[in-house]
Structure formats: structure tokens, C-alpha cells
N, C-alpha and C positions, 0 to 999 in steps of 0.2 A: 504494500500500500504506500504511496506518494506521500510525501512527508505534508500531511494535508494539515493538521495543525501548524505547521508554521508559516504555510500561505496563509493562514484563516489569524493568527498575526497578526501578520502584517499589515493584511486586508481591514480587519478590524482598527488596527493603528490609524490606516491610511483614513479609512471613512470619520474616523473621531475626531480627528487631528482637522478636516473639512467642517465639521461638523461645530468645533470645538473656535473655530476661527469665525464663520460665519455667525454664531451663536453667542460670541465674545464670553464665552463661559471658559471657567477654570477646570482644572481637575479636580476631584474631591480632595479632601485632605485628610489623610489616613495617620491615627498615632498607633504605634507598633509596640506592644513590652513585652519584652521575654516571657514565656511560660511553661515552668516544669511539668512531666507528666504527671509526677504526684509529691504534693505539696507536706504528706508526712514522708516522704522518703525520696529529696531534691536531686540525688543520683540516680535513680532509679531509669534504666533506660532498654527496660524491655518487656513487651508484654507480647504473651503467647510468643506466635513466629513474628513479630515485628522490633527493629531495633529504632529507638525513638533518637531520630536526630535534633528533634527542636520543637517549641511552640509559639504560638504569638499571642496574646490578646491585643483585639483590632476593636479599634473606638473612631467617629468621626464626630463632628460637631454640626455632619449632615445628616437631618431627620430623613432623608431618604437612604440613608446606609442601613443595610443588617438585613435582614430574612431570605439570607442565599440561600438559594435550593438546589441550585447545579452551574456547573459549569467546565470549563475546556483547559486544555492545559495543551501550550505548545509542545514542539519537539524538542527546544532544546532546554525547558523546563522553567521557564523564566516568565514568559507571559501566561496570565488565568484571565478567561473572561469568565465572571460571572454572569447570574441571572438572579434575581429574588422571585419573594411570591406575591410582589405588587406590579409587577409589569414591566421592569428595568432590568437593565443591563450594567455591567460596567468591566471596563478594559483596567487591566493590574499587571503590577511586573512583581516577581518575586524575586527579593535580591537574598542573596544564601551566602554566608561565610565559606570561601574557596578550600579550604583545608577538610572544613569536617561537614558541610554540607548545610551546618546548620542555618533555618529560614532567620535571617537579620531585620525584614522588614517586608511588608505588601505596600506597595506603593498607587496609588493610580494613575494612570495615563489616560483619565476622560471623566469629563462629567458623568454623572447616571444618568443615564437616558432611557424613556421610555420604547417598549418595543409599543409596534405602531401595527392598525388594522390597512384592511384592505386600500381604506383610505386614503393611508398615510398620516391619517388622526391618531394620537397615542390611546391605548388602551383603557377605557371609563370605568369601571366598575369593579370588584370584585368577583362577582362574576364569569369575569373574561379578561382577567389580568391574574392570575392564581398560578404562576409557570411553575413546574418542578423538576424538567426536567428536561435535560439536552443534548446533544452525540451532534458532531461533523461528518459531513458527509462526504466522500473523495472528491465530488464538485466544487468543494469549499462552499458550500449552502450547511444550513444546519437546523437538524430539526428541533420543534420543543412542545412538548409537553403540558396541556395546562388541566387541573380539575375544575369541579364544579360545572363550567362551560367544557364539558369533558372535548378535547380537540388536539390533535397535533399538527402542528402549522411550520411550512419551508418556508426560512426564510435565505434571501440574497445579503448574504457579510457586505458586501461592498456597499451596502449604505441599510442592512437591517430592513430590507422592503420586504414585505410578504406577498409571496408567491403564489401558493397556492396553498391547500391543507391534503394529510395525508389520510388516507381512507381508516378507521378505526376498525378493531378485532370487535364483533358482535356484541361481546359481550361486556364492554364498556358501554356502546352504544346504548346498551339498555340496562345501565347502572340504574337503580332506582335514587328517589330524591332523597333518602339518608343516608345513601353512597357518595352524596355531590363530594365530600371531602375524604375519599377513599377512593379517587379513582388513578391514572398513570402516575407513578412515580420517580419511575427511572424507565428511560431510554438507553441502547448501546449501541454502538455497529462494532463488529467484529472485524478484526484486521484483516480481514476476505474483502472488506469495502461493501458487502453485500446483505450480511448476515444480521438483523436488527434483533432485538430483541428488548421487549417494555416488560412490566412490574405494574401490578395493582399494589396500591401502597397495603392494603390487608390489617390487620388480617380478618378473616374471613371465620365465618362461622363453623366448619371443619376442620378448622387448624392449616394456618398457612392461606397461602395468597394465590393468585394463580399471574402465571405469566404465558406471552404471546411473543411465537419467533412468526418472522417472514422473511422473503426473500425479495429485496429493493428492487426494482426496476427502475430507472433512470427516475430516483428519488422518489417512485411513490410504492406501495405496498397493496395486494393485490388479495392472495391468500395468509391468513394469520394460526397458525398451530397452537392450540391453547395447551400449556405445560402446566401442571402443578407444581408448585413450590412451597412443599412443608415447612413449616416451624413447629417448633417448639415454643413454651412461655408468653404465647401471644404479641411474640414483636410483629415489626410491621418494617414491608423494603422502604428504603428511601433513599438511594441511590445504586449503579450498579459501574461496573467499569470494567475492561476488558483487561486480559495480558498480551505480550507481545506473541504466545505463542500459541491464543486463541483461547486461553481459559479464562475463566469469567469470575472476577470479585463483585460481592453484592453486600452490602451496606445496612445495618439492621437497627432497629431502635424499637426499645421501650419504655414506659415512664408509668410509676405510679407516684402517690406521694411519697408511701413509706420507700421506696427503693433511691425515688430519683431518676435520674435518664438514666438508660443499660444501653449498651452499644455493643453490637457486634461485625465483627467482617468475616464472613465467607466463602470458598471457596469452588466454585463449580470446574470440574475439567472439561475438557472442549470433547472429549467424549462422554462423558452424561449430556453434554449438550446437544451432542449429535443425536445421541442414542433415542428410543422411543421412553416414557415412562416418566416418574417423578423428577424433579432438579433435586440432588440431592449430594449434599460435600462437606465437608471439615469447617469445623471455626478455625480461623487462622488468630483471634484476639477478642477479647472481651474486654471492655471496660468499665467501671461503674468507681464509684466512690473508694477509696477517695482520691484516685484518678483523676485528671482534667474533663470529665466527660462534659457536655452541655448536649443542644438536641441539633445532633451530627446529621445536615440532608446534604452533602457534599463529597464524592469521593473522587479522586483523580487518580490515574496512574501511568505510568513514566519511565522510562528507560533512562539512567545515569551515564555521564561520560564515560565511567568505567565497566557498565553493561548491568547494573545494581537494579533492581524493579525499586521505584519509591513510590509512597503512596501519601497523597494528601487527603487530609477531613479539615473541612470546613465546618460550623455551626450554622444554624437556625438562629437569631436571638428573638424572632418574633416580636420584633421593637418594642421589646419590655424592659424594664429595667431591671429585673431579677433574671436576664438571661443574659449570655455574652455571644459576640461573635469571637469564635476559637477556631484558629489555622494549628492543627499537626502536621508532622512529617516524621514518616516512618520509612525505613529501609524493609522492605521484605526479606527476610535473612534465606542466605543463598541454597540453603541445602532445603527450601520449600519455594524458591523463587522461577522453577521451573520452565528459565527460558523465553 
């Protein structure tokens, strides 16, 4: 596959930087502070298979920062766009200390900006601004994910114009109205450039959520295979992300009061993926108390200069003040990094 995140980059850069000029708007202004994985034990830098190289707590003094839900990561690891679940976007550079990798700061490179309807009007309502969920496509277009207005919509990086929408698996289609906020959660394409694959956020009344593969045809989706994906403990997807060698990390969250957020990440291999029958794979990490956890919908993954899988989580804060926007970064340690 074409190093299609770092066209989408650049392309992003280029349309902001237009946008950003004719707009006479600034970039947002992001404050960066170090954050340990776990605050009673500040060395601590490994949970399950993952080695923690760093964290951030990210703060603006813009009320439109916080409730990311997904977003992209270049090739060579350094530009994130995200998305929230108000309708906006924004372009990031992540600068990383050169020795040990560790994240030093999220920076922005653009205002947040609203994604926009057919129009070209930004998005009105909650409703039809609720995005969760994103993947690029080898075209450099990218798709995204929205509940409630259950819908997946292509949009054109080179200025974020919507294209067209992607045809839905049935069974979304006819989510009922106390699913409006249980519907897509995560989007993937697989390094085939072809192989997409969505997440009902879940969970579902059987235990576990279901998910839907298709096969892309010049960006739009045709037939949908409806896959089960058990859990346990009632979590629910909220993000998923592929590896380079076509197996599939998927992104788990739960929350009560007495627990707190629970997090987990794992595993699918590209042969259960293939295969007929349940999705079914290893935790790769768990997090919860008193761990850095908050309500993780962001997960990225990445090839390092030195051939290392890294994986980043992003937070939810739900523009509350009792929650945080939190960046980790994890190394997937190599004897489970499979390539």
C-alpha cells in the first residue's frame, strides 16, 4: 500500500495552511505536561505486551478542543489529524524526544475546523455532527463514521469537501432509536487498501458487539459480512487499527462508577479475520486504576524508524471538567509485534 498517510499530510497541511490564511485564523494553542503511566509507581513502564514510552496531558484554552474520537497518523509518525464528536477536525504534529521516543508535545498546525455537509455548510446539530470514526483510503479521501445520524461519508483531504456517502451494512440501517448512540464506532482498511472493516460500539444484548467486513470498490462498499465480536465484562469497541502485517488491534472501554474507565486493547490475527466465525484474540493490555486511564476512543498504529509497531491512545474528555484529554504511546514489544 502507497505511503497514503503521508500524502493525506501533507494534503491536509496544504488545505489548512489555505484555509488558515484566507480565514486569518491561528492554530489552536495546545499546553503539553508530561504524564506517567501510573502515578503510585512513576517508573513503571509496562503493561501487559506494551512498553510505555510516554504521556501527555493536553489542555487548550479553546472550548472547541477535547472529545476526539478518531483519527490518522502519518507514515512517518509525526503528523495526527484528528476528528471529535462535535463535527471538527484538526491537523497536529507530534514532536517525540529522538533518543527514546518519548511524545515531548502535540502541537497544532490549524484551527479546528468544522467538517462540512453537502453544502459546504458546517455541520448543525448533534444529530449529524457525532463523528467517531475514520480510516484513509489509498485515494487519499477518507472515510468517517458518524452515530445517531447513523452514516459514513467520503470525504476529499484537499479541502474536506464531501463527496459522497458510503452505502451502510443493514443492520445499522435499522438500528432502533435507543441505539442512536450505539451505532459505528471504528472504521479500518487493511493494508490490502481494500479490506474495510466497522464496529458497533456495543455492547449488545448477547454479549459482545457485532462487526461488518466489505470489500471497497473505488471507495464505496457494496456487500457487508456481518462478524460477531464477543466480549466479555460488557465493554464496548471504540476504536480499531490495523498492523502492518494485516492483523487487527481493536480498542475496548468500560466504565462504571465503582471501577472507573477499564481499557483494553486487542488482538485479532489476519487469519481469524479471514477465517468464517466469531472475531476472536488475546488482550494485548488492560488498564484501569491507578493507571493513566480516562475514556480512551482513539487508537493509532505505526511503524518506527527502527521497524518497532507503536501504538497511540488518545482520550475522550467529553468537554467536562472531571475528564482529561490523555495522549499515550506504547511500543508493542517485539516478540508479540508480529511484523
Amino acid at each position: 500500500m502507497v505511503n497514503v498517510l503521508i500524502f493525506i499530510a501533507f494534503s491536509v497541511l496544504a488545505a489548512h495552511s489555505a484555509m488558515a490564511s484566507e480565514l486569518e485564523v491561528q492554530p489552536v494553542r495546545i499546553e503539553s505536561r508530561p504524564l506517567v503511566l501510573s502515578a503510585d509507581d512513576p517508573s513503571m513502564d509496562r503493561v501487559g505486551s506494551l512498553h510505555f514510552l510516554g504521556g501527555l496531558i493536553l489542555q487548550s484554552d479553546d472550548p472547541s478542543f477535547g472529545g476526539w474520537s478518531s483519527g490518522l497518523w502519518s507514515a512517518d509518525l509525526e503528523d495526527v489529524l484528528l476528528v471529535n464528536d462535535r463535527g471538527a477536525f484538526l491537523f497536529t504534529t507530534l514532536q517525540r524526544v529522538p533518543e527514546s521516543g518519548a511524545p515531548l508535545s502535540l502541537q497544532a498546525s490549524s484551527a479546528i475546523l468544522p467538517l462540512r455537509n453537502s453544502f459546504g455548510k458546517p455541520l448543525s446539530s448533534a444529530f449529524n455532527w457525532d463523528a467517531e470514526a475514520l480510516t484513509a483510503l489509498p485515494s487519499g479521501e477518507i472515510l468517517i463514521a458518524f452515530e445517531r445520524n447513523h452514516r459514513i461519508l467520503r470525504y476529499d483531504l484537499l479541502g474536506l469537501v464531501l463527496l459522497d456517502a458510503v452505502e451502510l451494512p443493514p443492520a445499522v440501517r435499522s438500528l432502533p432509536l435507543h441505539a442512536a448512540n450505539r451505532g459505528l464506532e471504528a472504521l479500518a482498511l487493511a493494508p490490502d487498501g481494500q479490506t474495510l472493516i466497522a464496529f458497533l460500539e456495543g455492547p449488545e444484548e448477547a454479549g459482545g458487539t457485532s462487526a461488518f467486513i466489505t470489500q471497497l470498490q473505488d471507495g464505496s462498499a457494496d456487500d457487508w459480512t456481518l462478524r460477531r465480536y464477543p466480549q466479555s465484562g460488557d465493554y464496548g469497541v471504540t476504536d480499531a487499527a490495523f498492523l502492518a502485517n494485516g492483523d487487527l488491534l481493536v480498542l475496548e472501554r468500560f466504565f462504571s462508577v465503582e471501577t472507573g474507565p477499564l481499557i483494553r486493547v486487542r488482538r485479532l490475527t489476519a487469519e481469524v479475520l479471514d477465517a468464517a466465525g466469531p472475531l476472536m484474540g488475546p488482550v494485548l493490555a488492560e488498564l484501569s486504576r491507578p493507571l493513566a486511564v480516562d475514556n480512551y476512543e482513539v487508537l493509532l498504529t505505526g511503524v518506527g524508524a527502527e521497524g518497532q509497531t507503536l501504538l497511540l491512545l488518545l482520550s475522550d474528555d467529553n468537554f467536562r471538567d472531571n475528564q482529561r484529554s490523555l495522549l499515550l504511546l506504547f511500543e508493542l514489544l517485539e516478540e508479540h509485534a508480529g511484523g
